[in-house]
BALOBA-1460 file (C-alpha; in Angstrom, 3 decimals):
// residues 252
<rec num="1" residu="x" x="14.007" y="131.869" z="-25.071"/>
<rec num="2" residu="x" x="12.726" y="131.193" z="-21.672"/>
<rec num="3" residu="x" x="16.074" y="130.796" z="-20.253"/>
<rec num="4" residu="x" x="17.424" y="133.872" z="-21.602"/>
<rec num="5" residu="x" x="14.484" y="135.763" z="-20.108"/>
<rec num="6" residu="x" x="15.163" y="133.997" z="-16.857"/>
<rec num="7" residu="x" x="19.340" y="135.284" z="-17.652"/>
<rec num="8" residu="x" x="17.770" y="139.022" z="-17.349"/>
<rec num="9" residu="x" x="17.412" y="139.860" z="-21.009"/>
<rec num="10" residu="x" x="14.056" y="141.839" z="-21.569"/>
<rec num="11" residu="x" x="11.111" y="141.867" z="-24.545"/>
<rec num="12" residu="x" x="13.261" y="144.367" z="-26.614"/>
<rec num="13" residu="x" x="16.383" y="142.168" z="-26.406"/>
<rec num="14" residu="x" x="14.819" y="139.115" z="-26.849"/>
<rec num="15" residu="x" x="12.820" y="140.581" z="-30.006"/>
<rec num="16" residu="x" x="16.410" y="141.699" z="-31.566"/>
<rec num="17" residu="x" x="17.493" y="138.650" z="-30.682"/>
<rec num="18" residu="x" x="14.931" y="135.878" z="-32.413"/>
<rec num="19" residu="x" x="13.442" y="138.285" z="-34.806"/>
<rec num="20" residu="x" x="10.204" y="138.302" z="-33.107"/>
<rec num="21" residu="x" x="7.871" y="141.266" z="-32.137"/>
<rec num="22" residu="x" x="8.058" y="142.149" z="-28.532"/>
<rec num="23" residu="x" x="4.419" y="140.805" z="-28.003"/>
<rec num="24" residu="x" x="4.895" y="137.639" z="-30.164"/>
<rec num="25" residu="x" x="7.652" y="137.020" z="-27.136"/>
<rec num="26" residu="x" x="5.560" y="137.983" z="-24.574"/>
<rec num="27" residu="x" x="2.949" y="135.790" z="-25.636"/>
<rec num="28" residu="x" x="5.287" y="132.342" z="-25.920"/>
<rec num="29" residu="x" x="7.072" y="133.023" z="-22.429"/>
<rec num="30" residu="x" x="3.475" y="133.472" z="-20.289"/>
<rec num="31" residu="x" x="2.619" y="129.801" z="-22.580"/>
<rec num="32" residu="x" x="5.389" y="128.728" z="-21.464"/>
<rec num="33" residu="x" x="3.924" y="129.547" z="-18.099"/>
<rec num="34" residu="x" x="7.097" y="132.074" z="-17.142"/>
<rec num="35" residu="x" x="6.427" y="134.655" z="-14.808"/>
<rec num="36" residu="x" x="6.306" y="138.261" z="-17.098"/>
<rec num="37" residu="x" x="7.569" y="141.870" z="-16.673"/>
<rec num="38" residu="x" x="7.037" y="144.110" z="-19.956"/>
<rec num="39" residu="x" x="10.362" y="145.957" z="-18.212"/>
<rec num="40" residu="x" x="12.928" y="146.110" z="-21.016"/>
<rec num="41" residu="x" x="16.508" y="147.800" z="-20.784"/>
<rec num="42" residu="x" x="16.745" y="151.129" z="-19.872"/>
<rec num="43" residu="x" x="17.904" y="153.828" z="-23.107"/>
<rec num="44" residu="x" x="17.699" y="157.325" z="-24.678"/>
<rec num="45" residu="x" x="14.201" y="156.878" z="-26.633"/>
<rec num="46" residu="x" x="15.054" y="160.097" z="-27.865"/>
<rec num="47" residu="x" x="18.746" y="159.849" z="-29.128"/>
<rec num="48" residu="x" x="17.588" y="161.465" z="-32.231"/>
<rec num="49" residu="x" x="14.972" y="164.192" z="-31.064"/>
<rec num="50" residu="x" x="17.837" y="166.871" z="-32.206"/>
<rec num="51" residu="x" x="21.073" y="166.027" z="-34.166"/>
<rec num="52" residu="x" x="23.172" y="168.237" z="-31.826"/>
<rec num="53" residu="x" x="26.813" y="165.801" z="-32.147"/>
<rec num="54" residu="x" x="28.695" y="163.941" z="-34.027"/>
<rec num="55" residu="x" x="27.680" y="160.583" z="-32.786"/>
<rec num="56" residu="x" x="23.979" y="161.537" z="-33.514"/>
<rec num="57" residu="x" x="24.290" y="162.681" z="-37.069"/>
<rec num="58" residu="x" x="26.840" y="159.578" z="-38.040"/>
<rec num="59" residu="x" x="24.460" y="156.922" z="-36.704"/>
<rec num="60" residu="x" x="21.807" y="158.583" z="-38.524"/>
<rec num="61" residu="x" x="23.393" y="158.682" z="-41.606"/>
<rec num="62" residu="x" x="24.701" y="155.087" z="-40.940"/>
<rec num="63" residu="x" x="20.761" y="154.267" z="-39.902"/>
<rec num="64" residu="x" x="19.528" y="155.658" z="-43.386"/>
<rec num="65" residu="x" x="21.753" y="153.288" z="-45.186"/>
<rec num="66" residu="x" x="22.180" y="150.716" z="-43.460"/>
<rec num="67" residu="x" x="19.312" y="150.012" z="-40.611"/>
<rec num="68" residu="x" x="15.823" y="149.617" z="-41.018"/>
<rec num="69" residu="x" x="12.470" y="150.325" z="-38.968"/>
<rec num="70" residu="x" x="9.207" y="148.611" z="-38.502"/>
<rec num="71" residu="x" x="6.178" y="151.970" z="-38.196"/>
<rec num="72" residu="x" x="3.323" y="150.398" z="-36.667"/>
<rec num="73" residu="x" x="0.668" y="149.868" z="-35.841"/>
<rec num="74" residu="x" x="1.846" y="147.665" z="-33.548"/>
<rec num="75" residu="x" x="4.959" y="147.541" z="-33.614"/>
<rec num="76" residu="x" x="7.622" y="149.802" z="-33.112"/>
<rec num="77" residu="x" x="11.513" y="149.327" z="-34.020"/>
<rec num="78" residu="x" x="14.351" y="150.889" z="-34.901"/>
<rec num="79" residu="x" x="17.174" y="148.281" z="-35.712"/>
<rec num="80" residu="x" x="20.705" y="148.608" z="-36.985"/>
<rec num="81" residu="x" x="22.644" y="145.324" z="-38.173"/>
<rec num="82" residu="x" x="25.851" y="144.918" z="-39.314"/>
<rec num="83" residu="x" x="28.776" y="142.107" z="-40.524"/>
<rec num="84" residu="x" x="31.188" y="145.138" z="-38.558"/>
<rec num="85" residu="x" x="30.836" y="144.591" z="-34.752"/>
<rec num="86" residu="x" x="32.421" y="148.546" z="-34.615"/>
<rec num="87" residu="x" x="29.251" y="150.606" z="-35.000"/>
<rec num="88" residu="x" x="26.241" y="148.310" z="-33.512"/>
<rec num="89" residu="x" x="27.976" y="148.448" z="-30.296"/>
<rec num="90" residu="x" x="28.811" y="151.986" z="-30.408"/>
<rec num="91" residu="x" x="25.066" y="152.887" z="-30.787"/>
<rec num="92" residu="x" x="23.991" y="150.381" z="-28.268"/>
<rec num="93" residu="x" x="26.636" y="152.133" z="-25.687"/>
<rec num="94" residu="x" x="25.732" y="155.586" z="-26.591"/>
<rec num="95" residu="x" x="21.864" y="154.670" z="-26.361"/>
<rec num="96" residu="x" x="22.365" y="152.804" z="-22.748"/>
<rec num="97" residu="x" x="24.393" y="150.007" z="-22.590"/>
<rec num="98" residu="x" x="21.643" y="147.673" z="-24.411"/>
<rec num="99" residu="x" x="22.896" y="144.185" z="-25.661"/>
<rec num="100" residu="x" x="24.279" y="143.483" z="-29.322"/>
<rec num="101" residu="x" x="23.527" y="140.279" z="-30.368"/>
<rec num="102" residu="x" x="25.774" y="138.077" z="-33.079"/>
<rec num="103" residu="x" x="23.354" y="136.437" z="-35.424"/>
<rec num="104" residu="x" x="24.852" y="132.830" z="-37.002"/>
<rec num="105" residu="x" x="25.265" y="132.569" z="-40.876"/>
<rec num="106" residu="x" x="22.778" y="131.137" z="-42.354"/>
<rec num="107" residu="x" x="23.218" y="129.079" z="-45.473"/>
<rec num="108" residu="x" x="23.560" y="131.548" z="-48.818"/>
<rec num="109" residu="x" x="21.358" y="134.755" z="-47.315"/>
<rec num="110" residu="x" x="24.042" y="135.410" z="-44.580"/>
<rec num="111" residu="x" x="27.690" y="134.007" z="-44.784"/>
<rec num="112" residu="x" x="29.006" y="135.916" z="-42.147"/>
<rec num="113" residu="x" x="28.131" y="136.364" z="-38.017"/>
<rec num="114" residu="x" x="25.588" y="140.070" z="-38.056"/>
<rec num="115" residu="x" x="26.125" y="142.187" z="-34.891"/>
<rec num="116" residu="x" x="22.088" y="143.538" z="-34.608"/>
<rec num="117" residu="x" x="20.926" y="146.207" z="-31.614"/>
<rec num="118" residu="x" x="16.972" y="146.408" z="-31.524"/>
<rec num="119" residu="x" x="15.411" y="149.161" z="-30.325"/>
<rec num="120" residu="x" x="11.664" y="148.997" z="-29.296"/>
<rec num="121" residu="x" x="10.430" y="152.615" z="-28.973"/>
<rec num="122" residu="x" x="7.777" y="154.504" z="-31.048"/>
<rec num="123" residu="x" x="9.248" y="157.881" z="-30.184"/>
<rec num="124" residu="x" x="12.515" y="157.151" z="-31.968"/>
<rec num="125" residu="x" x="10.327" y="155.980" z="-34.608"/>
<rec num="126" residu="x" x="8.261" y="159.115" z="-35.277"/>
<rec num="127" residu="x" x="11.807" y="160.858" z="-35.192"/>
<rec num="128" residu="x" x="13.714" y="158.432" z="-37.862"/>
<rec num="129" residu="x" x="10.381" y="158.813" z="-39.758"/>
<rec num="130" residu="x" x="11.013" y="163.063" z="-39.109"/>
<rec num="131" residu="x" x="14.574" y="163.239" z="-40.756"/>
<rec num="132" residu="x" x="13.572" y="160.576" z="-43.663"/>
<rec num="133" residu="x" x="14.347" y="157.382" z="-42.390"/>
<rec num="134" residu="x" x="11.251" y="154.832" z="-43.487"/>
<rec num="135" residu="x" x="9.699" y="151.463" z="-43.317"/>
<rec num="136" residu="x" x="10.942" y="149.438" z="-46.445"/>
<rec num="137" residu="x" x="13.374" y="152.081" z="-47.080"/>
<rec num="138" residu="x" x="15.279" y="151.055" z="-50.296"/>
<rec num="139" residu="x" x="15.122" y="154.164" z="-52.332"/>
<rec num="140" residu="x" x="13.026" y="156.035" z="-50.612"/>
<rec num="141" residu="x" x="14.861" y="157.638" z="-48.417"/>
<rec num="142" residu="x" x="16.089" y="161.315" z="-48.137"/>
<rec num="143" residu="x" x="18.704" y="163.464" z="-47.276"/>
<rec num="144" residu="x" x="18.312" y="164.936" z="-43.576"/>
<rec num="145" residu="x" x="17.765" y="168.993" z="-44.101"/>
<rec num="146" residu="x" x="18.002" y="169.281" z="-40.795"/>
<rec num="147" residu="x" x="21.126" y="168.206" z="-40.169"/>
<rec num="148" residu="x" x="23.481" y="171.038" z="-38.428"/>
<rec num="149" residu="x" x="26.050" y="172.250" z="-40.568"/>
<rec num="150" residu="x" x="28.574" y="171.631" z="-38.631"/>
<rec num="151" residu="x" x="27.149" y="168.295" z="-38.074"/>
<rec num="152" residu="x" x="26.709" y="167.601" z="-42.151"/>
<rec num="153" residu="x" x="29.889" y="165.994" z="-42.858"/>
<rec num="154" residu="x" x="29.252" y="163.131" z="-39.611"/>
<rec num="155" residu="x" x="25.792" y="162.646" z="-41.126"/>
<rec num="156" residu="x" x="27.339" y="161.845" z="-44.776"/>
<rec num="157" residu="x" x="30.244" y="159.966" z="-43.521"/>
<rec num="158" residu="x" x="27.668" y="157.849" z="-41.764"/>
<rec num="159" residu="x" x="26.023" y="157.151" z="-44.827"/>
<rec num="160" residu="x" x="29.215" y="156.327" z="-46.903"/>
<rec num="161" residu="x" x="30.231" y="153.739" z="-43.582"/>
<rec num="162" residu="x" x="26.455" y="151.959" z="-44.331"/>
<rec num="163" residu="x" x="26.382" y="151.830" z="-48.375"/>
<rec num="164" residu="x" x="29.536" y="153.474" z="-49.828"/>
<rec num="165" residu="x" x="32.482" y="152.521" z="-51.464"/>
<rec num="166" residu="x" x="36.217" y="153.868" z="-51.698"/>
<rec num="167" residu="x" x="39.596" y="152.217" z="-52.770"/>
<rec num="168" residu="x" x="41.448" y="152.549" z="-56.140"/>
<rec num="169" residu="x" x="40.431" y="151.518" z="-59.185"/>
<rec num="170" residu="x" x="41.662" y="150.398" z="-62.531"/>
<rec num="171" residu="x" x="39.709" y="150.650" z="-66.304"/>
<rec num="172" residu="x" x="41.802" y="149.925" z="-68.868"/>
<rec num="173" residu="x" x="43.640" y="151.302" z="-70.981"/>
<rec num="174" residu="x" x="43.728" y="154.580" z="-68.293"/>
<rec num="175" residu="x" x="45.659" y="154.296" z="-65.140"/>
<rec num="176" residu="x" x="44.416" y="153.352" z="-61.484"/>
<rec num="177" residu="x" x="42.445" y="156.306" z="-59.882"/>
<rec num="178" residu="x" x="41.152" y="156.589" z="-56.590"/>
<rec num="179" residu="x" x="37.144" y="156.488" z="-56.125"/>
<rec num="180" residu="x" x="34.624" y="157.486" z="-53.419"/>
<rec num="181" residu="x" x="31.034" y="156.306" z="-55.034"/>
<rec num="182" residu="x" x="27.179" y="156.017" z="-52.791"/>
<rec num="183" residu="x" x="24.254" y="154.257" z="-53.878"/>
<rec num="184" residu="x" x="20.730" y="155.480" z="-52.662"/>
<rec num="185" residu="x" x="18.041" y="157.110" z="-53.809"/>
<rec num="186" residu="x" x="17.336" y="160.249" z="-55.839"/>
<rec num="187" residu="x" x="16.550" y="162.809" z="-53.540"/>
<rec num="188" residu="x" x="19.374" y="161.258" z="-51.029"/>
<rec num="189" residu="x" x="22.441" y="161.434" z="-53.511"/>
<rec num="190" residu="x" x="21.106" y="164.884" z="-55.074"/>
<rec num="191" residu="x" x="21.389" y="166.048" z="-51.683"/>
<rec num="192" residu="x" x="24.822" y="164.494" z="-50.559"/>
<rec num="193" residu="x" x="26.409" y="165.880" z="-54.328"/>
<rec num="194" residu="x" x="25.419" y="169.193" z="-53.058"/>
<rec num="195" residu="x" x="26.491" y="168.971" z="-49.589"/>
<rec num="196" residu="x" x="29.953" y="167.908" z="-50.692"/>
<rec num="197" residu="x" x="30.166" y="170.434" z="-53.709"/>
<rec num="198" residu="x" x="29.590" y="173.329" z="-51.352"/>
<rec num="199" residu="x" x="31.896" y="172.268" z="-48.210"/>
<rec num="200" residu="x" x="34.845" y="171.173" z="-50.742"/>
<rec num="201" residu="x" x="34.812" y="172.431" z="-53.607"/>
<rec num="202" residu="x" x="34.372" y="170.021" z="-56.077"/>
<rec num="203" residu="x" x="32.233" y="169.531" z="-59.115"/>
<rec num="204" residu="x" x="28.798" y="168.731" z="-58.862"/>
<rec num="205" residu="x" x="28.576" y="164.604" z="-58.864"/>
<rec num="206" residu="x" x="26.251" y="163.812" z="-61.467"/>
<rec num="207" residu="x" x="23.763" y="161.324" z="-59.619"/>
<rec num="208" residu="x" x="23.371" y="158.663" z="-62.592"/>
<rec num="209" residu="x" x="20.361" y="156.373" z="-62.721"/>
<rec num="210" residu="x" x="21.578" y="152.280" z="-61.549"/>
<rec num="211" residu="x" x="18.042" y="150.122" z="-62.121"/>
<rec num="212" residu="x" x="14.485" y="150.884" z="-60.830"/>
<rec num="213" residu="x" x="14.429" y="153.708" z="-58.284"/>
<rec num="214" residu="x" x="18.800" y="152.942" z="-57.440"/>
<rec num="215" residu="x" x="21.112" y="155.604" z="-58.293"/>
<rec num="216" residu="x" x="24.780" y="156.220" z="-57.778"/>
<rec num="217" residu="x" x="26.938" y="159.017" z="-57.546"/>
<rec num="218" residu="x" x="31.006" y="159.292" z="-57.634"/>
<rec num="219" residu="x" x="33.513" y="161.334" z="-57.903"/>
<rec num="220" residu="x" x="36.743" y="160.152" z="-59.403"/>
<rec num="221" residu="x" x="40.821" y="161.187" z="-59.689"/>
<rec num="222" residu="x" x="43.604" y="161.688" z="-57.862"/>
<rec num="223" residu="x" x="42.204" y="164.458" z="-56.855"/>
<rec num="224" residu="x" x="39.006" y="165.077" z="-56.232"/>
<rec num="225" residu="x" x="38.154" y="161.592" z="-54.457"/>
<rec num="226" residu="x" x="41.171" y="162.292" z="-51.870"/>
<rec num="227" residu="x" x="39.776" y="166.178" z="-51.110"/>
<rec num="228" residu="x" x="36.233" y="164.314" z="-50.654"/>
<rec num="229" residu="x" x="37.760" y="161.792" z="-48.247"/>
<rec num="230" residu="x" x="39.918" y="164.449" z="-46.588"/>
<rec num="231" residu="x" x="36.670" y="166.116" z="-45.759"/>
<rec num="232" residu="x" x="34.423" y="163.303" z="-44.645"/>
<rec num="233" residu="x" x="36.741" y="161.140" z="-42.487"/>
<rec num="234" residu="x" x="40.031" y="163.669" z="-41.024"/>
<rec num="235" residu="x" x="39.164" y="164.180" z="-37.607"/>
<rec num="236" residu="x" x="36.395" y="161.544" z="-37.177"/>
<rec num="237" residu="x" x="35.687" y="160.090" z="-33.407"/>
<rec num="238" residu="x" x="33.178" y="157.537" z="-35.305"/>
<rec num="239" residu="x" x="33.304" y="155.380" z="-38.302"/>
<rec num="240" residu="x" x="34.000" y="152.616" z="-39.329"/>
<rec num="241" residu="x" x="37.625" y="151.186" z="-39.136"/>
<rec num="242" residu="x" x="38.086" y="149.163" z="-42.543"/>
<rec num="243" residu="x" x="36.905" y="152.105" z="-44.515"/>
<rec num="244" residu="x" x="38.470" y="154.699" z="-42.668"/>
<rec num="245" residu="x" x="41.910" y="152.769" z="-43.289"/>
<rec num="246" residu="x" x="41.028" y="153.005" z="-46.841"/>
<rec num="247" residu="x" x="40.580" y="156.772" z="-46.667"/>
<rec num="248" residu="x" x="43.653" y="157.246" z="-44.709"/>
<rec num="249" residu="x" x="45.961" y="155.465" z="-48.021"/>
<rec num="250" residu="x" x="44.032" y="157.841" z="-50.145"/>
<rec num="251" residu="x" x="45.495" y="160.511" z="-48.427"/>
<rec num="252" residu="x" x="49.500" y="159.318" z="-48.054"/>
């Protein structure tokens, strides 16, 4: 730790880094007896004050599904970790260059390397908390009203790239049929099913109840899951490359 703090990375990094809150860090380097700066790298604490482009509303549909935050009291962090290297160093760029850091497997939790960006800032905090990002989020998260409209199908592509799934499917005795399915909570999936009725067209997805407060919501065919894909990913600047490969077949 002390030699990476000697290397130039900052409390923020470091925290992202060891899993550590900035002022657990700060504590261990100045017993360590290393010389301490509470400077950390320089970024947009208020990347999400308005969802005014495509790269905000993706990562905060991505961030809703697939990153967490810590609320306070004292401590403040907004962190997005992935086993795709793609979209944790596309939000570190767009926030300011900060580092991404590879975490190791780790025995049966984690069998692949995790690209992780920290971010240390209660102002992008209070704003994750503002368009229904929370603390222990599983299933209690919501869909973003404030979203632009012209923004809304960035946001929900976002959230199919953190916790969605596509491809083609087979259930006997019926023939393989394409898929596009979300898992979330209530209030998220109601929202996303009406989102995607209005803008293409399609039947309402009936948002059916998984276990405890989980639901899920597809739509199915030849179809309908191609025209859902058509709309979410044509056109994209940002997602994520496996799954927009996936989309493209659906659409040969």
């Amino acid at each position: 730790m002390a030699m990476d703090y000697r290397a130039g990375l900052r409390l923020a990094a470091l925290s992202g880094k060891y899993g550590l809150s900035t002022t657990a860090i700060f504590h261990r380097l100045r017993k360590a007896g290393v010389p301490m700066t509470r400077k950390t790298h320089r970024y947009n604490e208020r990347f999400f004050a308005e969802i005014s482009s495509e790269d905000r509303a993706y990562l905060l549909g991505y961030l809703t599904t697939d990153g967490y935050i810590v609320e306070g009291p004292k401590r403040y962090v907004v962190t997005l970790s992935s086993t795709d290297p793609e979209i944790p160093r596309a939000f570190a760029a767009l926030l300011g260059s900060l580092p991404v850091y590879e975490i190791a497997p780790t025995h049966q939790r984690r069998r692949l390397v995790e690209y992780r960006v920290s971010v240390c800032s209660k102002l992008m905090v209070a704003d994750m908390i503002r368009l229904g990002v929370r603390q222990a989020k599983s299933c209690r998260e919501t869909f973003c009203q404030q979203v632009p409209a012209q923004f809304l199908r960035h946001y929900i592509r976002g959230l199919f790239d953190g916790d969605g799934t596509l491809g083609l499917y087979a259930a006997d005795p019926y023939p393989p049929q394409f898929r596009i399915g979300l898992c979330g909570s209530e209030d998220l999936l109601m929202g996303v099913s009406r989102a995607v009725a209005d803008a293409v067209g399609v039947p309402l997805a009936k948002v059916r109840h998984r276990n405890g407060r989980l639901y899920q919501i597809t739509w199915n065919g030849n179809n309908i899951a191609p025209a859902v894909a058509r709309w979410v990913y044509n056109g994209a600047a940002l997602f994520l490359p496996r799954k927009k490969t996936i989309a493209d077949a659906m659409l040969t």
